[in-house]
PAGUDO-707096 format. One line per 8 residues: number of its first residue (from 1); for each residue x, y, z of C-alpha. Coordinates in nm, 2 decimals, padded with zeros to 4 digits. Example, Ala and Ser with C-alpha at 12.3 -4.5 7.8 and 13.67 -1.06 7.14 Angstrom:
2
1> 01.23:-00.45:00.78; 01.37:-00.11:00.71 $
//
This chain:
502
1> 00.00:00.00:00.00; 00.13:00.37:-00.06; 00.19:00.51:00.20; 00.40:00.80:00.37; 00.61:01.04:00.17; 00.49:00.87:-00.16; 00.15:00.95:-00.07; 00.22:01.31:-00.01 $
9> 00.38:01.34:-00.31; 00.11:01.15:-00.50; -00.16:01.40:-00.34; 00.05:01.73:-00.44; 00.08:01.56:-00.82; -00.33:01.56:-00.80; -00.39:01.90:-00.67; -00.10:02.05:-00.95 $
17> -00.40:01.90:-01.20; -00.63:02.07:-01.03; -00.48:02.37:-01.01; -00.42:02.37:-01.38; -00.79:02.33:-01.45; -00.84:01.93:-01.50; -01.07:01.82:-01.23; -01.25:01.51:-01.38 $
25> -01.07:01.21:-01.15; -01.06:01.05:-01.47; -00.89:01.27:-01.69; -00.65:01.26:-01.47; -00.51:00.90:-01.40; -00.54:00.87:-01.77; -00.28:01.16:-01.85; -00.07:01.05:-01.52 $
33> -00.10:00.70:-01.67; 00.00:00.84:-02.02; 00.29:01.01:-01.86; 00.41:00.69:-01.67; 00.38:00.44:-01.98; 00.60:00.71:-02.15; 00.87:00.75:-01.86; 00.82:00.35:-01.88 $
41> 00.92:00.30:-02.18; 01.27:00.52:-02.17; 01.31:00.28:-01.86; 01.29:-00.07:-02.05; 01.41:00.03:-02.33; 01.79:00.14:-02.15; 01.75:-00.20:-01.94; 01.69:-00.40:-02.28 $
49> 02.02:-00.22:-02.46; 02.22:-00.27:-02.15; 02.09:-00.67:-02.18; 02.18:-00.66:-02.50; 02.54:-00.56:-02.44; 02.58:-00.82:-02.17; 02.47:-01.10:-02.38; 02.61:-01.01:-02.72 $
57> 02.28:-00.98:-02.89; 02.14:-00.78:-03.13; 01.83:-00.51:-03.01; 01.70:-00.22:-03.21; 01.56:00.06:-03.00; 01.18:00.15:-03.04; 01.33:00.52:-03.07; 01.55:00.45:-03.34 $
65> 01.38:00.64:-03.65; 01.35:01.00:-03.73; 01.03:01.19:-03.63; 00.86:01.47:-03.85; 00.73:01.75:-03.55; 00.57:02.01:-03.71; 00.83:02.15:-03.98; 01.17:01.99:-03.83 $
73> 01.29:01.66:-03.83; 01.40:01.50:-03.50; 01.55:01.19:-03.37; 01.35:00.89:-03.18; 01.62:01.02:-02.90; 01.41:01.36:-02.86; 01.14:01.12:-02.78; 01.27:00.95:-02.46 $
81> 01.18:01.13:-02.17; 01.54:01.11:-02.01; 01.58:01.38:-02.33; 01.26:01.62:-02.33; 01.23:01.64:-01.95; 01.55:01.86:-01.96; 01.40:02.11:-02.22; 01.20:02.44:-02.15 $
89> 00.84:02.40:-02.08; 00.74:02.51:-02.40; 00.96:02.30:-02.66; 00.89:02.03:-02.38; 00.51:02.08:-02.47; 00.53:02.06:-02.83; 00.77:01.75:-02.85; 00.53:01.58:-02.60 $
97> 00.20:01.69:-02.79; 00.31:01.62:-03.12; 00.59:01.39:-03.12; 00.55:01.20:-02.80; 00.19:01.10:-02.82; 00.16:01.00:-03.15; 00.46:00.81:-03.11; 00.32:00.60:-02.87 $
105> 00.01:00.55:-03.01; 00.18:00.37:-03.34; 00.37:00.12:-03.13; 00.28:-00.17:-03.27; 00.22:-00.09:-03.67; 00.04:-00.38:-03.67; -00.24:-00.25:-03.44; -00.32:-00.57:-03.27 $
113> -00.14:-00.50:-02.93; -00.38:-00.46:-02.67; -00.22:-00.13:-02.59; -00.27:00.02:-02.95; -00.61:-00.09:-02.97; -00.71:00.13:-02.63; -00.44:00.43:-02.75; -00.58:00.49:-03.09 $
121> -00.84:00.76:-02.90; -00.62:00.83:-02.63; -00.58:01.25:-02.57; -00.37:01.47:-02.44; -00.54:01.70:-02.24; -00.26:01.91:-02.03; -00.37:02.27:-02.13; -00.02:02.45:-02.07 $
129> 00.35:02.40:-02.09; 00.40:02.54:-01.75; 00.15:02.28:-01.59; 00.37:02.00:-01.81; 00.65:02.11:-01.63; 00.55:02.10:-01.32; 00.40:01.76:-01.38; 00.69:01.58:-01.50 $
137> 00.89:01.70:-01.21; 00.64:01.53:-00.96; 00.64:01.24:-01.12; 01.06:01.21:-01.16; 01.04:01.30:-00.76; 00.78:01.02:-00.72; 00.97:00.79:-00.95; 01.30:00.85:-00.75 $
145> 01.12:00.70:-00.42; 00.96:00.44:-00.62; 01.27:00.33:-00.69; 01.42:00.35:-00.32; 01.14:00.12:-00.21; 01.24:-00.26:-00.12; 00.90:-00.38:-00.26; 00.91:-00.54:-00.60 $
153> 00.54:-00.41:-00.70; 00.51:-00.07:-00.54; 00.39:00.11:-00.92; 00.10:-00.16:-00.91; 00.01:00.00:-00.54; 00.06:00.40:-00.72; -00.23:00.23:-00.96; -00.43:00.12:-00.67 $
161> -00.39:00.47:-00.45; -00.48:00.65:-00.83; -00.82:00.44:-00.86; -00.89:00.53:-00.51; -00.92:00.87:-00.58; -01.23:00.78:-00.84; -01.55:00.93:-00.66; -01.67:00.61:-00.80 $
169> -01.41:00.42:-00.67; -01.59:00.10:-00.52; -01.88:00.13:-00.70; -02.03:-00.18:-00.92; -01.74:-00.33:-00.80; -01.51:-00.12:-00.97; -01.24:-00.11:-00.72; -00.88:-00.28:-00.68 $
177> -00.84:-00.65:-00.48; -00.55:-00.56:-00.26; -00.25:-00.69:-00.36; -00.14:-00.91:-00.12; -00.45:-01.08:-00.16; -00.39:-01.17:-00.50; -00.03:-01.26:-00.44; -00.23:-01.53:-00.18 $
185> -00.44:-01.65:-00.49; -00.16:-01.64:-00.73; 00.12:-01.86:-00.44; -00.21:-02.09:-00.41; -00.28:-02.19:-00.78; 00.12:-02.18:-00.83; 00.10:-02.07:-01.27; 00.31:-02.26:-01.46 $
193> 00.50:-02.18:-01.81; 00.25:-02.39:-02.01; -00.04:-02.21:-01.85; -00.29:-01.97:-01.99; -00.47:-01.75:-01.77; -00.77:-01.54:-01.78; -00.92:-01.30:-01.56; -01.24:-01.21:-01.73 $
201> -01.30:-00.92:-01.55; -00.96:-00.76:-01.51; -00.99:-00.39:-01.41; -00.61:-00.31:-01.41; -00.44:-00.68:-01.46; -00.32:-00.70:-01.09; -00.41:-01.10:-01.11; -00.26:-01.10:-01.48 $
209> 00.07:-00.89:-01.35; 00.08:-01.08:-01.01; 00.13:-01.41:-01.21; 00.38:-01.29:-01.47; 00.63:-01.16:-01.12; 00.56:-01.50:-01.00; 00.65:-01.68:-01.28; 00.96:-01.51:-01.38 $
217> 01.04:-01.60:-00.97; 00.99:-01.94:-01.03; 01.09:-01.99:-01.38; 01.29:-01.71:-01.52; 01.55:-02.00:-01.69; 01.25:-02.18:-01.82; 01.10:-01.94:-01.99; 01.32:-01.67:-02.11 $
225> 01.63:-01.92:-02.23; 01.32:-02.09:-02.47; 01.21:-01.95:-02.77; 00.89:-02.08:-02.74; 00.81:-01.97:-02.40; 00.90:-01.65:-02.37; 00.69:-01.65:-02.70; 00.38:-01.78:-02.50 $
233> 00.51:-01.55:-02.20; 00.50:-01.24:-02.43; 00.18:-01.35:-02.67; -00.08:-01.58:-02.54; -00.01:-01.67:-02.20; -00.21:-01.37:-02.02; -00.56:-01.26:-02.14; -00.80:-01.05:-01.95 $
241> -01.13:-00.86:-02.03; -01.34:-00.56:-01.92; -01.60:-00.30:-02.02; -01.44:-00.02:-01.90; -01.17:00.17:-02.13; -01.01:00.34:-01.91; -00.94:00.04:-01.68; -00.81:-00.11:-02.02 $
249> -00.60:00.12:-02.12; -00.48:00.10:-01.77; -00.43:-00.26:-01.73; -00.27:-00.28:-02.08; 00.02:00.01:-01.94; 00.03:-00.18:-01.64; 00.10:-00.54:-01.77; 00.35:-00.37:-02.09 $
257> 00.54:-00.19:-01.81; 00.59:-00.52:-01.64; 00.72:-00.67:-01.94; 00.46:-00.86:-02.11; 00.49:-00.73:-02.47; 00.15:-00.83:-02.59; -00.10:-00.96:-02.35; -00.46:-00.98:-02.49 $
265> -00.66:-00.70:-02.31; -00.95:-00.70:-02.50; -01.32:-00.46:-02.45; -01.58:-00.75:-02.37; -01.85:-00.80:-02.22; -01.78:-01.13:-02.03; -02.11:-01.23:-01.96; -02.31:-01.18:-02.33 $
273> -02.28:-01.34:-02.61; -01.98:-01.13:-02.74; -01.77:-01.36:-02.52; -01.77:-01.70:-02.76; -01.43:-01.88:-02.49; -01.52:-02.23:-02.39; -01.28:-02.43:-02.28; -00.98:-02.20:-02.37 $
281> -00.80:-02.14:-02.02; -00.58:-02.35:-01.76; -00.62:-02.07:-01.54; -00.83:-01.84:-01.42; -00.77:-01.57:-01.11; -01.06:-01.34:-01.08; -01.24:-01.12:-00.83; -01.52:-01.08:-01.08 $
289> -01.76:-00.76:-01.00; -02.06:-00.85:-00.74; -02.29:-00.53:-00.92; -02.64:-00.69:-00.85; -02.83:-00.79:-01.14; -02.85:-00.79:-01.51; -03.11:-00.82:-01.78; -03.15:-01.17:-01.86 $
297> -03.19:-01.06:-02.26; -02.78:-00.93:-02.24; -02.62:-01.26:-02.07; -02.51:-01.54:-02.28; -02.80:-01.82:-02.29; -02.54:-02.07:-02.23; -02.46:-01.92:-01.86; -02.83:-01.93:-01.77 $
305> -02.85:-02.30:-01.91; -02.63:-02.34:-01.59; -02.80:-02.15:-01.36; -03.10:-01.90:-01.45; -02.97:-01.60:-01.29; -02.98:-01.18:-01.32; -02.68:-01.23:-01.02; -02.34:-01.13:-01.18 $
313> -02.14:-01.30:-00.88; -02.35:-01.67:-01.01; -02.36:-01.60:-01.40; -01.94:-01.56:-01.36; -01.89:-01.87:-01.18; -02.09:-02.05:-01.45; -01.86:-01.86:-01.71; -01.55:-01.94:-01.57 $
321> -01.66:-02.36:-01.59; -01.77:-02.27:-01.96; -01.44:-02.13:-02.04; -01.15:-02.35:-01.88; -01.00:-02.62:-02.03; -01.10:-02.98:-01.92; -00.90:-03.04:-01.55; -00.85:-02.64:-01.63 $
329> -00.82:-02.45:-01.25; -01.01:-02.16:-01.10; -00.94:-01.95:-00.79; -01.19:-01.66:-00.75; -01.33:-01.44:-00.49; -01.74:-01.46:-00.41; -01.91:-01.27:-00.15; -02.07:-01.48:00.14 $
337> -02.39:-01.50:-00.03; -02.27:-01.72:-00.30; -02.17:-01.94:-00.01; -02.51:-02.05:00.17; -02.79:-01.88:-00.06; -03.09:-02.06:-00.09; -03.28:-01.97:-00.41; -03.26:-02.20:-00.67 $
345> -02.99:-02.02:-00.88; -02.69:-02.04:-00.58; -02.83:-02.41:-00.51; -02.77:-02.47:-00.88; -02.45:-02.32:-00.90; -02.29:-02.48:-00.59; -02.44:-02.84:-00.72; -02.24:-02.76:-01.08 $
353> -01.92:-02.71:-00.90; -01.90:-03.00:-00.62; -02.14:-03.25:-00.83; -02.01:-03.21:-01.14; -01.67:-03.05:-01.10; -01.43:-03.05:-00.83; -01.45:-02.83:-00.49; -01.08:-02.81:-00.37 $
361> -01.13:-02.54:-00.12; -01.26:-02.25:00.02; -01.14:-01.95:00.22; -01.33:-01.74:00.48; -01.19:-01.40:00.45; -01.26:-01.13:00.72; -01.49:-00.84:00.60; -01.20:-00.60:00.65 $
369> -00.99:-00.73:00.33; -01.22:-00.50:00.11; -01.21:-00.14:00.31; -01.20:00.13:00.26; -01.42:00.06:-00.07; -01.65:-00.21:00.10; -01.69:-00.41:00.37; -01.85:-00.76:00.24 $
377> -01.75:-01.07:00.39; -01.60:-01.31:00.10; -01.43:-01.61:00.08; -01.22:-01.73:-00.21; -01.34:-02.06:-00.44; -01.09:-02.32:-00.56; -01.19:-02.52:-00.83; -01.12:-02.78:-01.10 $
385> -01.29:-02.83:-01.40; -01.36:-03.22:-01.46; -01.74:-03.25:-01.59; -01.78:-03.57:-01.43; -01.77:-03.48:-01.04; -01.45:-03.56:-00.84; -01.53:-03.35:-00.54; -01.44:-03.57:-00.21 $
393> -01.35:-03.35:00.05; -01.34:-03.00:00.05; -01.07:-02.78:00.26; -01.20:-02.49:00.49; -01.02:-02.21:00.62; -01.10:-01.94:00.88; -00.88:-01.62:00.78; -00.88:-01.43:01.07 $
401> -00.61:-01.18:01.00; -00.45:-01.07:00.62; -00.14:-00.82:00.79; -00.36:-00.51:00.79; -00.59:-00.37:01.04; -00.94:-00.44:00.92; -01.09:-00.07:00.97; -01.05:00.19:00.68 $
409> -00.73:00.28:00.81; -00.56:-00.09:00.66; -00.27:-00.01:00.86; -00.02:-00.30:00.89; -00.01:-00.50:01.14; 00.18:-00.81:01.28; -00.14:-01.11:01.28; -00.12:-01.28:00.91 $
417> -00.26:-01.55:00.80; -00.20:-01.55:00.46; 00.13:-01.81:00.52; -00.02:-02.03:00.71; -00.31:-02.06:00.43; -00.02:-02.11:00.14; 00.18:-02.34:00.33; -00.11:-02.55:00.45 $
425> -00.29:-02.58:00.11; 00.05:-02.66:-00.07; 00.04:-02.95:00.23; -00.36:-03.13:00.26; -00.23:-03.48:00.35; -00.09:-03.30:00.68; -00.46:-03.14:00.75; -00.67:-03.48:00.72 $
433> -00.69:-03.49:01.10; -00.70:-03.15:01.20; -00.98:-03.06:01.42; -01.32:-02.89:01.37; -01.20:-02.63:01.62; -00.88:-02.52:01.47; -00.82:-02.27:01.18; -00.81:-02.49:00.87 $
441> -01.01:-02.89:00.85; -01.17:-03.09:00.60; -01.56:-03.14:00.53; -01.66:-03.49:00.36; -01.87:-03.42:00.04; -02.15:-03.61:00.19; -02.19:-03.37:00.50; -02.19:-03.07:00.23 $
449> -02.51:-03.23:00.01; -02.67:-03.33:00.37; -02.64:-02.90:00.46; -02.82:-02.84:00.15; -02.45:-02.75:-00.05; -02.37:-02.47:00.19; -02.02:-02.42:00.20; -02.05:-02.09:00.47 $
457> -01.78:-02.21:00.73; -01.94:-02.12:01.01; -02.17:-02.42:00.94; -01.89:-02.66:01.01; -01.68:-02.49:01.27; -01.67:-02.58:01.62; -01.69:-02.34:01.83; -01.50:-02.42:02.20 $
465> -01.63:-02.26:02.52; -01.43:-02.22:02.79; -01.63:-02.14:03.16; -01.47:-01.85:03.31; -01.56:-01.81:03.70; -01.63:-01.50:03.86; -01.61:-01.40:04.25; -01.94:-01.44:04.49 $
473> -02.12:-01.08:04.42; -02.02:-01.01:04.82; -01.66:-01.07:04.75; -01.67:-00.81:04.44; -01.87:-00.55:04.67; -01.63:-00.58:04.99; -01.33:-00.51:04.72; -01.48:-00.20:04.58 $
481> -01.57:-00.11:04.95; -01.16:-00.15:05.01; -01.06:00.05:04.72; -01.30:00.37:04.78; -01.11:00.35:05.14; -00.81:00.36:04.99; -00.92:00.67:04.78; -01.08:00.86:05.05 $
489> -00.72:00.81:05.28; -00.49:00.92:04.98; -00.73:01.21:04.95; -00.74:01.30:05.27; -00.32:01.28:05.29; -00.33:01.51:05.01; -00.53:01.76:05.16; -00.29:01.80:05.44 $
497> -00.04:01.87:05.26; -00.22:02.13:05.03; -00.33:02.28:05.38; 00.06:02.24:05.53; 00.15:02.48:05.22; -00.03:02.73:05.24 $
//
């Protein structure tokens, strides 16, 4: 989480766009985003030349060409931002507006990266050089802490403090899953190199850029010393959809700057008939939006074959079966309800999953994890898609504590659970015997069906009471007696003494 000076600095950035007339929360992460994907891309490119040196391999710089701006010819050089940061405000301006910008909207000539398809209308609205200026400095200073911070991720955090400045920020589920809990989901479903992952509902690609860090962790050899890996790295391995083009364009900066040349970030609506995926995925990670309901005339007739529903949180869990491959795996997060509702819709959908698929786990989460946006209590589904059952016992765990305060505050604090749920998962043949009382236990299949498929946890937990034993009333009344003795003594010693002094 940002925190501290980077905050402070992140705050002053915002009220410089205010004071130069752009208001619209909007408006602005998209130009700050603009700005970053353009200071980005000085960043990998130097890193890329320097790799290039150290390996003896050939690499042609994206700014190698000459660029027509206005009536004079200049070099891709100009174009860095290392190069027009240092120029006056008002060549800065004109480089930026009309070199700069259309630069980076012709990436990719080809048009079919997922960051030139959400550029092509991008605008640059910074009304004045001065305001430039001033802007670019902020974000250097905020870059130069950035960069003194231990934390691998802390530009995906900048993204999340940015989207919580939306006045809609947490509405229709349009906020941020925090991104230790998706590093949880990401440790849990461990990606490999051969997989391909989806998060239908992607919002900024934190799932999609959490599993590309963990994968180079885990496999940097493997994947880029093969061709045809870092291929499926850079190409096909991530895919993510939303309805929202500024979260695109977002998530498309946000997964480039992270390395992935060309993930597929596409505009979709997930839940209609636009979305034609079945089984395609051997991942997904999602915290798919929980917005109420939807007309059943714009959701794909397939989904409501599964469950006949206007409940986004059910329709998505019946997507994400239709689109995974066969023994494909799902981790996603579902608010309580979808845990022990009783219409026919979440009685359907829970049937689907342990009946015909299989039920690996699920994950109480406190109601905390979600504040200051929302405080619903979730839990976190694990899945496999088999279409032909499989589900024998399903793992619980009670989450008490994620390493923040649970208030809107989220300070950090030293209770965590989140390595305890990691290790344990990664370890069910030590958990067979653990007891209905402790933290994490195992619920026969059979005991789910007989609880009419309610997977809440609190309807297997045991709950032990311990007697406490309190003194006779007299006892308690005789000690209070003592103590206001005590009092009235003190204050009677006291008084002497005032008295003796004057």
């Amino acid at each position: 989480m940002i925190t501290g000076e980077i905050k402070s600095k992140i705050d002053s950035l915002w009220n410089i766009f205010a004071a130069g007339g752009l208001t619209n929360p909007l408006d602005v992460i998209e130009q700050i985003t603009y700005l970053m994907f353009i200071r980005d891309l000085d960043d990998i490119d130097n890193i890329k030349s320097k790799e290039s040196i150290m390996l003896r391999t050939e690499y042609m710089s994206i700014f190698h060409d000459e660029y027509q701006l206005v009536s004079k010819k200049i070099t891709g050089e100009q174009l860095k931002w290392s190069s027009f940061r240092d120029m006056p405000a008002a060549d800065m301006y004109e480089t930026l507006q009309l070199g700069v910008f259309p630069f980076i909207k012709s990436l990719h000539g080809d048009k079919k990266s997922a960051y030139s398809k959400y550029m092509d209308d991008a605008i640059f609205k910074i009304p004045t050089p001065q305001l430039l200026s001033k802007i670019v400095d902020s974000l250097d200073e905020i870059y130069e802490l950035l960069n003194n911070e231990s934390k691998k991720d802390t530009k995906g955090d900048l993204y999340e403090y940015l989207l919580s400045k939306l006045s809609s920020a947490g509405r229709n589920g349009q906020f941020r899953t925090p991104r230790h809990i998706i590093r949880m989901m990401v440790e849990l479903m461990e990606p490999k190199p051969d997989d391909i992952i989806c998060d239908p509902s992607c919002g900024t690609s934190g799932f999609l850029v959490s599993a590309s860090e963990y994968l180079k962790e885990k496999y940097l050899e493997e994947i880029f010393m093969n061709t045809e890996n870092k291929e499926h790295y850079n190409n096909d391995m991530f895919n993510g959809y939303d309805m929202d083009r500024t979260m695109l364009r977002i998530g498309a900066m946000n997964m480039m700057t992270h390395g992935i040349e060309n993930p597929s970030i596409e505009y979709k609506d997930s839940l209609s008939d636009q979305n034609t995926d079945i089984n395609k995925y051997s991942l997904i990670l999602a915290n798919p939006p929980f917005k109420g309901s939807l007309d059943y005339d714009i959701v794909s007739t397939n989904l409501l074959k599964v469950t006949k529903t206007k409940k986004t949180e059910l329709l998505f869990l019946a997507l994400f079966l239709r689109m995974l491959k066969m023994g494909g795996r799902c981790a996603s997060i579902v608010p309580d309800g979808v845990l022990f509702g009783s219409s026919k819709a979440h009685l359907d959908m829970r049937k689907e999953i342990i009946d015909n698929n299989r039920l690996e786990a699920m994950i109480s989460m406190p109601s905390g994890v979600f504040k200051p946006y929302a405080g619903v209590s979730t839990g976190i589904l694990i899945f496999t898609k088999t279409c032909h059952g499989g589900t024998d016992k399903v793992w619980f765990y009670d989450m008490k504590a994620d390493g923040y305060s649970l208030d809107d505050k989220r300070v950090k604090i030293e209770d965590n659970d989140i390595p305890d749920v990691v290790e344990r998962f990664h370890n069910l043949d030590k958990e067979l015997d653990r007891e209905r009382t402790e933290n994490s236990f195992f619920v026969n299949r059979q005991e789910i069906i007989d609880n009419n498929y309610d997977l809440s946890i609190n309807r297997y937990k045991k709950v032990e009471y311990v007697a406490e034993f309190y003194p006779e009333p007299m006892v308690i009344f005789e000690e209070i007696k003592n103590m206001e003795n005590e009092i009235t003594e003190v204050l009677i010693e006291l008084e002497d003494l005032i008295n003796e002094k004057l």
